[in-house]
gemmi code that builds the backbone of each chain (N, CA, C; Angstrom):
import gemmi

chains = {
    "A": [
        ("UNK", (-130.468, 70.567, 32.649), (-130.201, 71.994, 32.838), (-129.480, 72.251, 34.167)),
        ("UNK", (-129.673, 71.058, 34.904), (-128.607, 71.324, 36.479), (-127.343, 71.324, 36.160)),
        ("UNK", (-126.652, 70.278, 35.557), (-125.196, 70.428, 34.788), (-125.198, 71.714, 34.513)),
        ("UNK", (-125.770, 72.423, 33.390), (-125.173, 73.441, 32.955), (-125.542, 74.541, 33.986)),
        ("UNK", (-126.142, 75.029, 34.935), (-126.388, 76.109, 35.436), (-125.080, 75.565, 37.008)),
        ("UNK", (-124.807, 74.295, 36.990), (-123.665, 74.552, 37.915), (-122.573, 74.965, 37.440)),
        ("UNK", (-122.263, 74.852, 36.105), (-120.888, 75.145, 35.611), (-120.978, 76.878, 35.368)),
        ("UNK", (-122.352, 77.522, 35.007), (-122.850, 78.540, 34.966), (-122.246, 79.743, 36.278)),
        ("UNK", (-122.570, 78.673, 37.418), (-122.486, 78.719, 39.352), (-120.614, 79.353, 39.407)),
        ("UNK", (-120.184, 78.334, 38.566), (-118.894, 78.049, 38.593), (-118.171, 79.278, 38.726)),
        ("UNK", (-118.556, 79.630, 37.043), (-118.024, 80.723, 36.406), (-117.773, 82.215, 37.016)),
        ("UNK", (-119.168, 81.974, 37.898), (-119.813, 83.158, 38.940), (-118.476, 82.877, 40.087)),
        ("UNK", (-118.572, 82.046, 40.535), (-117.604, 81.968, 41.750), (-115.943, 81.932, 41.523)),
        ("UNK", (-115.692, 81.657, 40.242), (-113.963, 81.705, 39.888), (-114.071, 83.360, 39.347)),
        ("UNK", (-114.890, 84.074, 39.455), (-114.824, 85.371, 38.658), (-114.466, 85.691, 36.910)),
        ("UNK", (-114.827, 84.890, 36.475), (-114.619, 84.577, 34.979), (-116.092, 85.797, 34.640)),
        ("UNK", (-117.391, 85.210, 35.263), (-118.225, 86.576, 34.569), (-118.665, 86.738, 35.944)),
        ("UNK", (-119.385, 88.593, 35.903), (-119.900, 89.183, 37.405), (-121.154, 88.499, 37.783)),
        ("UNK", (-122.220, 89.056, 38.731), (-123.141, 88.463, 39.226), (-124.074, 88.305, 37.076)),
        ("UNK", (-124.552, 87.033, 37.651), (-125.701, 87.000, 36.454), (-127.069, 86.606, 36.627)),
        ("UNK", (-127.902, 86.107, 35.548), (-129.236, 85.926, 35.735), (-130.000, 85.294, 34.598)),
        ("UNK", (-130.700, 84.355, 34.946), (-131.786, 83.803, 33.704), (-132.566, 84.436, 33.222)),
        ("UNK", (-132.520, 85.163, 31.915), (-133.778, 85.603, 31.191), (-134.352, 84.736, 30.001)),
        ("UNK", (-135.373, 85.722, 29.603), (-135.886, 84.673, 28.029), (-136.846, 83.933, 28.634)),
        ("UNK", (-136.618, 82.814, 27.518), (-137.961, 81.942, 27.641), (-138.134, 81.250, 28.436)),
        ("UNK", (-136.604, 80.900, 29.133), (-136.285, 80.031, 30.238), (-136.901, 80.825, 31.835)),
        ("UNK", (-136.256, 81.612, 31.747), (-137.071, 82.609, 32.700), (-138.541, 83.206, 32.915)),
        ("UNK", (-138.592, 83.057, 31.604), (-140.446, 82.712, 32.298), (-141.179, 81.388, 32.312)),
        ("UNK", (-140.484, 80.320, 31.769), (-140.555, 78.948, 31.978), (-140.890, 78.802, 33.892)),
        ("UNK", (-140.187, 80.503, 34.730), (-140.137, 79.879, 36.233), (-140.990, 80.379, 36.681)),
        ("UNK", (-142.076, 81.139, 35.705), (-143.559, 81.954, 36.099), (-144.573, 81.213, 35.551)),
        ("UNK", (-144.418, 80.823, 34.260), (-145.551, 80.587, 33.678), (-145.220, 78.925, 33.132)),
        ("UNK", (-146.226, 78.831, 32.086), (-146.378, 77.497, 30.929), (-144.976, 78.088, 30.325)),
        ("UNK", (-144.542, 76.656, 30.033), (-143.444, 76.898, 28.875), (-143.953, 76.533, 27.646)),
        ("UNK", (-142.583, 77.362, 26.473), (-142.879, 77.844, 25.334), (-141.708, 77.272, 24.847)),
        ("UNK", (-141.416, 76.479, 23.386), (-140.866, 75.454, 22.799), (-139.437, 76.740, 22.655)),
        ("UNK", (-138.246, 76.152, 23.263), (-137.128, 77.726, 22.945), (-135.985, 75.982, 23.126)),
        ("UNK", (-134.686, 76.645, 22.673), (-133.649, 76.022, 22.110), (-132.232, 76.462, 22.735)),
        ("UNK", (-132.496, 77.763, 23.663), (-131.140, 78.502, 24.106), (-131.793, 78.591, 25.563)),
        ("UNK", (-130.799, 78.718, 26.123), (-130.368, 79.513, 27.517), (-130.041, 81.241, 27.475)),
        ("UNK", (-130.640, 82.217, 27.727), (-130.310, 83.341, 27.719), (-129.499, 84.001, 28.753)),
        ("UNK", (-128.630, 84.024, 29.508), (-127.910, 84.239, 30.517), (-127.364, 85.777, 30.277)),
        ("UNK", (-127.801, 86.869, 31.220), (-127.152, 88.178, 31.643), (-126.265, 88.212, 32.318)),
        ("UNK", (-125.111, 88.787, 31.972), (-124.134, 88.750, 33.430), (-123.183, 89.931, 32.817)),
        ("UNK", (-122.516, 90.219, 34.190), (-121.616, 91.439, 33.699), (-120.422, 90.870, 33.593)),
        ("UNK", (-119.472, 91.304, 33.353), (-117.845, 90.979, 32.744), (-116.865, 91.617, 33.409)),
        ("UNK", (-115.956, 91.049, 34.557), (-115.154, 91.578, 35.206), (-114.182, 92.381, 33.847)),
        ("UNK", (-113.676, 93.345, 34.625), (-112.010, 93.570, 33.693), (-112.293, 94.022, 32.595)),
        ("UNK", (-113.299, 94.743, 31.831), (-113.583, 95.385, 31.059), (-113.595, 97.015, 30.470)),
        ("UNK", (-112.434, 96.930, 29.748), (-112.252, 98.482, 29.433), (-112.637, 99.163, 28.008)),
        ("UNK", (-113.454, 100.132, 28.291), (-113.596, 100.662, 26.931), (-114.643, 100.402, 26.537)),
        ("UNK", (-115.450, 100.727, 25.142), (-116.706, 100.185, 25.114), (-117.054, 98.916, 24.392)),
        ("UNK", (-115.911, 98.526, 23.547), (-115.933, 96.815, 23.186), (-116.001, 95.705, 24.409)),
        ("UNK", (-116.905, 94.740, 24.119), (-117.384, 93.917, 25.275), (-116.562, 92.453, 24.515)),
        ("UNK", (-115.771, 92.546, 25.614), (-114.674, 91.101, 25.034), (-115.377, 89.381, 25.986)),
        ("UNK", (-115.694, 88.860, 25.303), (-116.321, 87.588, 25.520), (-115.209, 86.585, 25.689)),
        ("UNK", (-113.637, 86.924, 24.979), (-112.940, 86.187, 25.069), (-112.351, 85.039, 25.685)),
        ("UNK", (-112.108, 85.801, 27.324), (-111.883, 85.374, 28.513), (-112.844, 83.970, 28.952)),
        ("UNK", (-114.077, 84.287, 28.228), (-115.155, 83.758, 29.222), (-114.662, 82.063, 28.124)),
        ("UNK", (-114.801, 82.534, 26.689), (-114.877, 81.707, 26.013), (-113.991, 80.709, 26.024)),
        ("UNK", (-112.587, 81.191, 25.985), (-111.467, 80.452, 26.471), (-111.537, 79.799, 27.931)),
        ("UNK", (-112.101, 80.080, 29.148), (-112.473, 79.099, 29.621), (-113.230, 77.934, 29.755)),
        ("UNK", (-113.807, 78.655, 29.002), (-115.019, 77.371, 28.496), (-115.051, 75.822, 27.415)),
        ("UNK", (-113.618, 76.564, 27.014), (-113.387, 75.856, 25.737), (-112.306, 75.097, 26.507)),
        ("UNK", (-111.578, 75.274, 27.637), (-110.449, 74.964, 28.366), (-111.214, 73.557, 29.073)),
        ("UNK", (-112.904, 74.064, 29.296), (-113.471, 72.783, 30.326), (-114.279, 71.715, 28.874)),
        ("UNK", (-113.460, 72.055, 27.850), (-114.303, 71.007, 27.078), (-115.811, 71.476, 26.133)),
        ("UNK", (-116.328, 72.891, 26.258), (-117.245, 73.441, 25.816), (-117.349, 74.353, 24.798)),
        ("UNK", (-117.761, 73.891, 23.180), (-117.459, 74.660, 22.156), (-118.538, 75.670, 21.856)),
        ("UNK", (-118.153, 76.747, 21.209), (-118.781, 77.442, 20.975), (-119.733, 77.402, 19.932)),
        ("UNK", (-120.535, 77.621, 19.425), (-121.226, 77.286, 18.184), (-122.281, 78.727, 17.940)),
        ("UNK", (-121.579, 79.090, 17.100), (-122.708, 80.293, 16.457), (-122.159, 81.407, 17.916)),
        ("UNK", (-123.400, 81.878, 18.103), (-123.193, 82.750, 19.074), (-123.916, 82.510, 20.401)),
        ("UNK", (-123.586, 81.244, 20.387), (-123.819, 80.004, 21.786), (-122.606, 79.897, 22.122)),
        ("UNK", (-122.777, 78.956, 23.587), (-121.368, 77.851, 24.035), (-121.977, 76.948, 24.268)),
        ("UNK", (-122.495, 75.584, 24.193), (-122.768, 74.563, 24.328), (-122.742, 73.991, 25.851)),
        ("UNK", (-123.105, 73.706, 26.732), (-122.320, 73.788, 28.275), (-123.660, 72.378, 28.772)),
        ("UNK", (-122.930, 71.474, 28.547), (-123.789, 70.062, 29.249), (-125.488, 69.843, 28.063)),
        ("UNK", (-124.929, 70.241, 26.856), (-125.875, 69.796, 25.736), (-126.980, 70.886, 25.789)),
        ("UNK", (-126.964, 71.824, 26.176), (-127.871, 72.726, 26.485), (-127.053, 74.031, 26.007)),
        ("UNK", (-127.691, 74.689, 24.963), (-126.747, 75.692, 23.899), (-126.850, 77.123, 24.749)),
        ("UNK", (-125.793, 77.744, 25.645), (-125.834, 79.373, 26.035), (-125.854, 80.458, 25.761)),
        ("UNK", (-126.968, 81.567, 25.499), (-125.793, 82.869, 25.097), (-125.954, 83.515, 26.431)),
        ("UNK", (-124.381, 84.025, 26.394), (-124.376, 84.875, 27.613), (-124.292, 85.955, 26.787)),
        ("UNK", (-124.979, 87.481, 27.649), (-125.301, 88.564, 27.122), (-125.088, 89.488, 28.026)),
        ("UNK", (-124.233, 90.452, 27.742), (-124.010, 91.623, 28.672), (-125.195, 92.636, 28.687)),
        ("UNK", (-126.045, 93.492, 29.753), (-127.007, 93.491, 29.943), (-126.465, 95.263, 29.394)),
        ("UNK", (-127.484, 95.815, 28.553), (-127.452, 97.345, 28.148), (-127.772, 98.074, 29.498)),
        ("UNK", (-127.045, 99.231, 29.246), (-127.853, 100.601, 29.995), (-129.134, 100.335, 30.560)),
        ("UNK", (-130.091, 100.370, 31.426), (-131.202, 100.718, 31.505), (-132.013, 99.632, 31.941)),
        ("UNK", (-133.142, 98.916, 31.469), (-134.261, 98.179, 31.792), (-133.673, 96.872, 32.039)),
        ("UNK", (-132.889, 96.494, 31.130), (-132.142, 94.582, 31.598), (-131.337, 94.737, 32.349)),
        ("UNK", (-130.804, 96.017, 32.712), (-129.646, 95.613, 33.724), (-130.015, 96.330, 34.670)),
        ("UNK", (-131.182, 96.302, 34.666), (-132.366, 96.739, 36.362), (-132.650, 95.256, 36.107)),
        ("UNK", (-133.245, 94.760, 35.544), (-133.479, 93.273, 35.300), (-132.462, 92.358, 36.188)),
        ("UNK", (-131.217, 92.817, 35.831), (-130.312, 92.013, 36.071), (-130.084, 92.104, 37.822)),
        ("UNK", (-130.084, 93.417, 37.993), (-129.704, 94.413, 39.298), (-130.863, 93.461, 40.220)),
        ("UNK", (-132.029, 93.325, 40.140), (-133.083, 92.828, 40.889), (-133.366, 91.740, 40.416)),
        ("UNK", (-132.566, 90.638, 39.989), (-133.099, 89.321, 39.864), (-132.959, 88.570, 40.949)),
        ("UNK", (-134.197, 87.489, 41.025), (-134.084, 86.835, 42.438), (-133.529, 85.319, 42.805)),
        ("UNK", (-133.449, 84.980, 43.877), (-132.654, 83.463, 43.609), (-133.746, 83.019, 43.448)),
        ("UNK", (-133.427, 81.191, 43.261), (-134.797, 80.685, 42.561), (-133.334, 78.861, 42.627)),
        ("UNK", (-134.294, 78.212, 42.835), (-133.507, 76.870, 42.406), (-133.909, 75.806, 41.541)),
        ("UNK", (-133.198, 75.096, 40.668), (-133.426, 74.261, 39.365), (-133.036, 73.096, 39.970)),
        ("UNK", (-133.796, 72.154, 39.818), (-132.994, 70.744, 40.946), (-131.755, 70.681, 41.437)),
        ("UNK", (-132.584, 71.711, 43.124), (-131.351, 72.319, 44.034), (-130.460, 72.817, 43.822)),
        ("UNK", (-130.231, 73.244, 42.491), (-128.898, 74.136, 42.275), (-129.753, 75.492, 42.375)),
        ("UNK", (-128.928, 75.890, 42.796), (-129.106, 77.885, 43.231), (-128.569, 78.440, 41.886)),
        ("UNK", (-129.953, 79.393, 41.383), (-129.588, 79.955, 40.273), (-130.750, 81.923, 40.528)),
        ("UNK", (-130.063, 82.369, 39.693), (-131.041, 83.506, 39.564), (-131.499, 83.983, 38.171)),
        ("UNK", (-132.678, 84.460, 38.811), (-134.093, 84.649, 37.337), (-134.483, 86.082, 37.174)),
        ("UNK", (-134.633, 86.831, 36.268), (-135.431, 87.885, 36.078), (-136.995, 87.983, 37.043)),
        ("UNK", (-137.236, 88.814, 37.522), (-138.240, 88.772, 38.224), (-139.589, 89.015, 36.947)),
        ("UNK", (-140.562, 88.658, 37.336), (-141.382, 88.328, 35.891), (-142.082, 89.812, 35.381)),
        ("UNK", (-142.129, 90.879, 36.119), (-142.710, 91.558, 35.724), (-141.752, 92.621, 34.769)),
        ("UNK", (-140.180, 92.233, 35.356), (-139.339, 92.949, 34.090), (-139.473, 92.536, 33.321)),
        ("UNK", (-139.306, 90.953, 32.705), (-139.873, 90.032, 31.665), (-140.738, 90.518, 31.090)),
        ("UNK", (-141.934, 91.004, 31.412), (-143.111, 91.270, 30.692), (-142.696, 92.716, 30.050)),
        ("UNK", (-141.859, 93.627, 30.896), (-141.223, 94.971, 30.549), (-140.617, 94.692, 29.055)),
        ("UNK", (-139.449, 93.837, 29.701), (-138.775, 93.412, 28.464), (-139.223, 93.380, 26.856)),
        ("UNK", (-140.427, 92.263, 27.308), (-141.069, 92.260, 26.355), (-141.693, 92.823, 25.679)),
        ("UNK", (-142.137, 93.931, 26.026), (-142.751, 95.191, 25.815), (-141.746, 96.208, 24.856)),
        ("UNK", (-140.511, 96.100, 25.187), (-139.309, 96.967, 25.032), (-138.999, 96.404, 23.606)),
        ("UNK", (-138.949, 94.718, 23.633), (-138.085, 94.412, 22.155), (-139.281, 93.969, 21.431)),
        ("UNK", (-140.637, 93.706, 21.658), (-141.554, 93.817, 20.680), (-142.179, 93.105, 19.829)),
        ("UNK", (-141.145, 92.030, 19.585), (-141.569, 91.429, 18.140), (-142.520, 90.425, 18.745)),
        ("UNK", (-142.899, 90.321, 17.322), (-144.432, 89.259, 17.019), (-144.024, 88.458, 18.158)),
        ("UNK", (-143.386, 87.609, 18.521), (-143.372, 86.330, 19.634), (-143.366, 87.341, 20.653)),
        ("UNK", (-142.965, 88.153, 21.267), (-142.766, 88.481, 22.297), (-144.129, 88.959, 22.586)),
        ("UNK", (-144.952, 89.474, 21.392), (-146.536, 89.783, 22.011), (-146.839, 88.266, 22.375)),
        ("UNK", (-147.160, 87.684, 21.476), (-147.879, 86.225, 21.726), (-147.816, 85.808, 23.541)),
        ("UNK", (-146.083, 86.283, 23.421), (-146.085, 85.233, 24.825), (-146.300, 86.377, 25.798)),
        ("UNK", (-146.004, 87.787, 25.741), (-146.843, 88.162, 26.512), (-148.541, 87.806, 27.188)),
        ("UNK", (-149.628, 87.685, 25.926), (-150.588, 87.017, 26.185), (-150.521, 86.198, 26.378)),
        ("UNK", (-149.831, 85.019, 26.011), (-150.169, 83.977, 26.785), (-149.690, 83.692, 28.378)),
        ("UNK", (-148.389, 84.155, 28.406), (-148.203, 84.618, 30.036), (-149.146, 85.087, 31.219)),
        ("UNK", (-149.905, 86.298, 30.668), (-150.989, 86.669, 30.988), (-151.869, 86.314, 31.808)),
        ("UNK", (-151.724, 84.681, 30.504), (-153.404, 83.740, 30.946), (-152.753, 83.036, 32.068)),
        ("UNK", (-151.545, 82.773, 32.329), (-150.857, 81.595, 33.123), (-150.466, 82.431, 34.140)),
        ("UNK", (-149.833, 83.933, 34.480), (-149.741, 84.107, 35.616), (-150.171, 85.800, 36.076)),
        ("UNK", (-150.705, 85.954, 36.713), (-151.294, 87.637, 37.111), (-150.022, 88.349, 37.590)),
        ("UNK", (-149.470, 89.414, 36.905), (-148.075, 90.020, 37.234), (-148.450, 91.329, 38.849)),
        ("UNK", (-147.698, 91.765, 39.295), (-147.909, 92.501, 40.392), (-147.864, 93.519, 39.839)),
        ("UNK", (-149.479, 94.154, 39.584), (-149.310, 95.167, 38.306), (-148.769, 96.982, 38.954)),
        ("UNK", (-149.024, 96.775, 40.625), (-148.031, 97.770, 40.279), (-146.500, 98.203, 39.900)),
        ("UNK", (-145.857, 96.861, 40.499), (-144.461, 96.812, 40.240), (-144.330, 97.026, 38.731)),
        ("UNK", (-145.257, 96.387, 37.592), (-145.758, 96.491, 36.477), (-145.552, 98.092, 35.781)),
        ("UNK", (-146.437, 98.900, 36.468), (-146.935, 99.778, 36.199), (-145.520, 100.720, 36.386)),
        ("UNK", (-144.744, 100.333, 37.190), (-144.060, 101.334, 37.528), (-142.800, 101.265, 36.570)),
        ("UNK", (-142.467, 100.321, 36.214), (-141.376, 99.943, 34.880), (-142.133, 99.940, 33.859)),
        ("UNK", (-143.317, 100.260, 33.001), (-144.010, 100.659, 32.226), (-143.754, 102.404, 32.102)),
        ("UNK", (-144.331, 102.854, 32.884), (-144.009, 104.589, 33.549), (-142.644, 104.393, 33.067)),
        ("UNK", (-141.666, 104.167, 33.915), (-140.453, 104.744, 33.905), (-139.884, 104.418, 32.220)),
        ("UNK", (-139.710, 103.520, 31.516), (-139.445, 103.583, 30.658), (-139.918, 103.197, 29.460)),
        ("UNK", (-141.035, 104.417, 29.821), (-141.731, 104.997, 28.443), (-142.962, 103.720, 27.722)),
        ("UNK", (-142.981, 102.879, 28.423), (-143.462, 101.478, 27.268), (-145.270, 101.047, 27.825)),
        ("UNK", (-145.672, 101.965, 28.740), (-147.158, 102.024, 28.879), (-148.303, 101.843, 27.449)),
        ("UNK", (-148.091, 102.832, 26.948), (-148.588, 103.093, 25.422), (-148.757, 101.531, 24.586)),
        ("UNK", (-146.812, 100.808, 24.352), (-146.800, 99.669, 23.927), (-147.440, 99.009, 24.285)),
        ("UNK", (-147.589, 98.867, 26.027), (-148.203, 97.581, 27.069), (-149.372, 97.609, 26.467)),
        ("UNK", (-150.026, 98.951, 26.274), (-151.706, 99.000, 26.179), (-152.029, 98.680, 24.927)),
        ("UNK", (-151.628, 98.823, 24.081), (-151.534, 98.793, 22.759), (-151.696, 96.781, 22.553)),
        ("UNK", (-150.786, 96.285, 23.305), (-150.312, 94.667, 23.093), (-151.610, 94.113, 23.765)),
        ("UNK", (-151.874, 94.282, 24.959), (-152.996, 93.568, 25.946), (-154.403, 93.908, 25.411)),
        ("UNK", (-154.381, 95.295, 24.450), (-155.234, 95.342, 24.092), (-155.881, 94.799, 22.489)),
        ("UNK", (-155.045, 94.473, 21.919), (-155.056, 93.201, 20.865), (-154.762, 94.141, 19.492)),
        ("UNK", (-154.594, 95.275, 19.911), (-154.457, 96.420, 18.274), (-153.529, 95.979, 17.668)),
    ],
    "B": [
        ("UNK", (-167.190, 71.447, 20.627), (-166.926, 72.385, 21.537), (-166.523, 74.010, 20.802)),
        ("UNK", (-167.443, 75.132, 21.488), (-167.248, 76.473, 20.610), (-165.817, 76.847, 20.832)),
        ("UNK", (-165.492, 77.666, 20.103), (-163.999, 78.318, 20.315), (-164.129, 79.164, 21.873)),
        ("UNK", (-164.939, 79.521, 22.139), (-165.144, 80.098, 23.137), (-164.541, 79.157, 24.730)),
        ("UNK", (-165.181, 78.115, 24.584), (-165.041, 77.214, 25.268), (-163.359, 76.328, 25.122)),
        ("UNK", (-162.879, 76.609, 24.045), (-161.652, 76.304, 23.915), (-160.416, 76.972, 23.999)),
        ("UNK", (-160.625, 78.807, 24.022), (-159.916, 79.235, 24.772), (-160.157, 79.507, 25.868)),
        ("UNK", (-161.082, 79.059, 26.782), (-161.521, 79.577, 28.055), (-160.798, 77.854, 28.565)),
        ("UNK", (-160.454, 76.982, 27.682), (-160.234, 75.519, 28.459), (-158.588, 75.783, 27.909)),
        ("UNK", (-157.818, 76.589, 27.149), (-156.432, 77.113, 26.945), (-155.915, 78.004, 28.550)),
        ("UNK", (-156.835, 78.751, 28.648), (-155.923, 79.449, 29.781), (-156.407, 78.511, 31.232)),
        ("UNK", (-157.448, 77.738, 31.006), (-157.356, 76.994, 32.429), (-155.766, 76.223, 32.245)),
        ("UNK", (-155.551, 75.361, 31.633), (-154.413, 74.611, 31.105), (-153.265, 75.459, 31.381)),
        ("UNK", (-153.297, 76.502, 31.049), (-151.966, 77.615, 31.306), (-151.542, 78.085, 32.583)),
        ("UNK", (-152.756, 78.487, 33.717), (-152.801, 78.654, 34.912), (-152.328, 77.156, 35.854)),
        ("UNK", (-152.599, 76.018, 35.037), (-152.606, 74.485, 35.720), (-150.928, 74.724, 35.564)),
        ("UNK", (-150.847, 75.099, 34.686), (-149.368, 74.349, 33.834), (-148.499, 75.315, 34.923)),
        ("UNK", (-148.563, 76.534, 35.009), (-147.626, 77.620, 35.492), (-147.981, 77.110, 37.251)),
        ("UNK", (-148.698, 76.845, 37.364), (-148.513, 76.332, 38.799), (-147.434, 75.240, 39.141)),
        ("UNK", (-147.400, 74.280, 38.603), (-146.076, 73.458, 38.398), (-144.717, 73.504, 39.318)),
        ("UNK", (-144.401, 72.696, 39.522), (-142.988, 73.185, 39.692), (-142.098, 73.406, 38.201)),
        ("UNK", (-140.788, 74.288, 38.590), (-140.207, 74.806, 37.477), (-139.882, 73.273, 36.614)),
        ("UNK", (-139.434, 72.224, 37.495), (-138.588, 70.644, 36.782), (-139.635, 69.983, 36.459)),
        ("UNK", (-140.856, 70.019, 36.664), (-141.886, 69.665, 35.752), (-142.140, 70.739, 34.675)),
        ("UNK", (-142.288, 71.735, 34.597), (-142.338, 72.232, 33.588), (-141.256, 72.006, 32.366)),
        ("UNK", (-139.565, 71.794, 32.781), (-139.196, 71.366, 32.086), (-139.259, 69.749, 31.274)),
        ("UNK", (-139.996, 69.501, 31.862), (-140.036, 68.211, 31.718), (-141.015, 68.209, 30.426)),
        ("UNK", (-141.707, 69.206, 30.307), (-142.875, 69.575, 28.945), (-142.182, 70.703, 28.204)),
        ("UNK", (-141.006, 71.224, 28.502), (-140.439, 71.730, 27.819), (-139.591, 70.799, 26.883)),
        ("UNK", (-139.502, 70.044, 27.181), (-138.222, 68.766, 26.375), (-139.199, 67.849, 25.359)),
        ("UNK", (-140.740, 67.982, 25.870), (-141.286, 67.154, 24.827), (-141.730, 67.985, 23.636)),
        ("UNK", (-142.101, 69.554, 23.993), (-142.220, 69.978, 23.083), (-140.879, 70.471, 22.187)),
        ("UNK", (-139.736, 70.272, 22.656), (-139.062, 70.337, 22.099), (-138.799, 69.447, 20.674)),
        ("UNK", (-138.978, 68.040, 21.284), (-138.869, 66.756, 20.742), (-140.065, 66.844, 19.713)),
        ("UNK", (-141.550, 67.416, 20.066), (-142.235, 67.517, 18.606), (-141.777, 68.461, 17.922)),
        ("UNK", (-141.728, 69.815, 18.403), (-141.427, 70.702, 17.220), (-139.855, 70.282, 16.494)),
        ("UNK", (-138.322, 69.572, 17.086), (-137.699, 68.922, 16.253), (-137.957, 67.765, 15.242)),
        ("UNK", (-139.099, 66.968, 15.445), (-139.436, 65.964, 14.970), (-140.548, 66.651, 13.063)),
        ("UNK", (-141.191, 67.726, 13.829), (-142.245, 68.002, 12.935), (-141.067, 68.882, 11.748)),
        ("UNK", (-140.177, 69.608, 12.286), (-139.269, 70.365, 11.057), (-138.440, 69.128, 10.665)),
        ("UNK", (-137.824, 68.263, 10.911), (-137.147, 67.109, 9.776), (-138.081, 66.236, 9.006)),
        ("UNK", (-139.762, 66.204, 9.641), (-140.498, 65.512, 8.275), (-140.738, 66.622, 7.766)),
        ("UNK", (-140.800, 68.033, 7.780), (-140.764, 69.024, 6.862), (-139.243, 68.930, 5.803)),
        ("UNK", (-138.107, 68.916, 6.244), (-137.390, 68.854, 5.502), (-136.517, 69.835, 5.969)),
        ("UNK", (-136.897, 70.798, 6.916), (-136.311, 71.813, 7.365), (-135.183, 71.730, 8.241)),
        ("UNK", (-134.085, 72.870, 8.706), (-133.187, 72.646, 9.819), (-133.590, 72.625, 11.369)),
        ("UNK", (-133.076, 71.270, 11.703), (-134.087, 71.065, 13.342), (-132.866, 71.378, 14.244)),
        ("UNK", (-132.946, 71.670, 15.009), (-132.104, 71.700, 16.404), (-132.395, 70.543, 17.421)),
        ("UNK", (-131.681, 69.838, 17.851), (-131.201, 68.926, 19.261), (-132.298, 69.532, 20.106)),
        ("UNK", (-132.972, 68.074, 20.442), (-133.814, 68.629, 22.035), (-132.514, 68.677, 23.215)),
        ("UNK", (-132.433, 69.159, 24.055), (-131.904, 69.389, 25.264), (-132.024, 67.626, 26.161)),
        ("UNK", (-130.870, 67.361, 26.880), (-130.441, 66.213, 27.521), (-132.087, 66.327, 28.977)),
        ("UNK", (-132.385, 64.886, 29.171), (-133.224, 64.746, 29.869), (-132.804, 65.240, 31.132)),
        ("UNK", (-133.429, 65.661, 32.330), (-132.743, 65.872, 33.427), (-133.253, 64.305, 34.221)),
        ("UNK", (-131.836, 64.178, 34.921), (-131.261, 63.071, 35.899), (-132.803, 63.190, 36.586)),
        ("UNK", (-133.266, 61.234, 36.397), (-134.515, 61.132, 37.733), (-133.956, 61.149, 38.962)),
        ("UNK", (-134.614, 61.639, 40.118), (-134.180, 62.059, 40.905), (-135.231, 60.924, 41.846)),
        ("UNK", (-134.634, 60.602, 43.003), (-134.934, 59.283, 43.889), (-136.044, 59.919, 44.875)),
        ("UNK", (-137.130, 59.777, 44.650), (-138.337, 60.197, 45.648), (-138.442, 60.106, 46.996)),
    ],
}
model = gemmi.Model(1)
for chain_id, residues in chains.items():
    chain = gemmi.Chain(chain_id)
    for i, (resn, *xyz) in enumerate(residues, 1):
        res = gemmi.Residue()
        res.name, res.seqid = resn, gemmi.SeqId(i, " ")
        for name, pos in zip(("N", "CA", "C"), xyz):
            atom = gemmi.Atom()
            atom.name, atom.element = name, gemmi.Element(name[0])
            atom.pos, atom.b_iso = gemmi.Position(*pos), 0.0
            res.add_atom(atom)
        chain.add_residue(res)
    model.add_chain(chain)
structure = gemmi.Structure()
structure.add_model(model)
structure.setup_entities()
């Protein structure tokens, strides 16, 4: 995963995509126990973008220029399958806005801070995303006010209580 | 051993595990990778590639 998060580094520094960040399973892989996942989830914003179609093009064609195919709605980047994902309006791209550095054998990379993660999770819901909420849980104590306060703000208290509480 | 006792010996394991460094954790990320690919092709099912080992690194 060092290969690919330097070429990741790369991309960041030739301006191909804006600042980015590790989310997903990988990203809480840097809080908690890991959980059997197959992708890289990568947020980042997209220089040079007009209008509301989000063109991946640019990114892809470089990628494909260093030898890295695309597959599905991955890029493959040092055997380790990517999606990069432009971060919506609102909660992921506060996610994105406040992610912190963090290093993967010494390469400098940045992560979702864990308690948006748990937000996140809260936000998209599905069956796995409870599970690993609880099991996260058991593996790391979140800073529940920072918690509390991205719960509040967007609306997902109710959900939180609802999930932790096993209904 | 009661179930009781076996999820109370699950989240000790979880708290052990998340303490870790992140490159050990991957390092149990790649094996479970390697069973759950292994367990869907004796199913018969479509498996996905575990992820490349990371480079040992000189102590």
């Amino acid at each position: 995963m060092d290969k690919t998060l330097k070429i990741i580094n790369q991309l960041e520094a030739q301006g191909v995509i804006g600042r980015y960040a590790i989310g997903g399973a990988i990203a809480i892989m840097f809080y908690c126990e890991p959980t059997a996942t197959y992708d890289i989830d990568i947020f980042c914003y997209l220089p040079n973008q007009d209008g509301l179609l989000i063109n991946l093009g640019p990114l892809y064609g470089n990628l494909l220029a260093k030898g890295y195919p695309s597959e599905a709605e991955h890029i493959v980047i040092e055997g380790i399958p990517v999606q990069f994902l432009v971060p919506p309006p609102g909660l992921i791209q506060e996610a994105l806005d406040n992610a912190v550095e963090d290093t993967f054998e010494d390469v400098p990379t940045r992560v979702f801070q864990y308690e948006h993660l748990l937000a996140i999770m809260v936000q998209v819901g599905r069956d796995k995303d409870k599970i690993r909420i609880t099991t996260s849980l058991e593996s790391k104590e979140p800073d529940q006010a920072k918690l509390d306060d991205l719960l509040k703000r967007y609306d997902l208290m109710d959900k939180w209580l609802e999930i932790v509480s096993g209904d | 051993m009661t179930s009781k006792k076996i999820e109370q010996s699950k989240k000790e394991y979880r708290s052990v595990m998340a303490n870790k460094s992140v490159e050990e954790k991957y390092e149990t990320l790649l094996k479970l990778q390697k069973i759950t690919t292994a367990m869907a092709k004796k199913r018969g099912e479509p498996a996905q590639n575990p992820w490349p080992s990371a480079k040992p690194k000189a102590r």
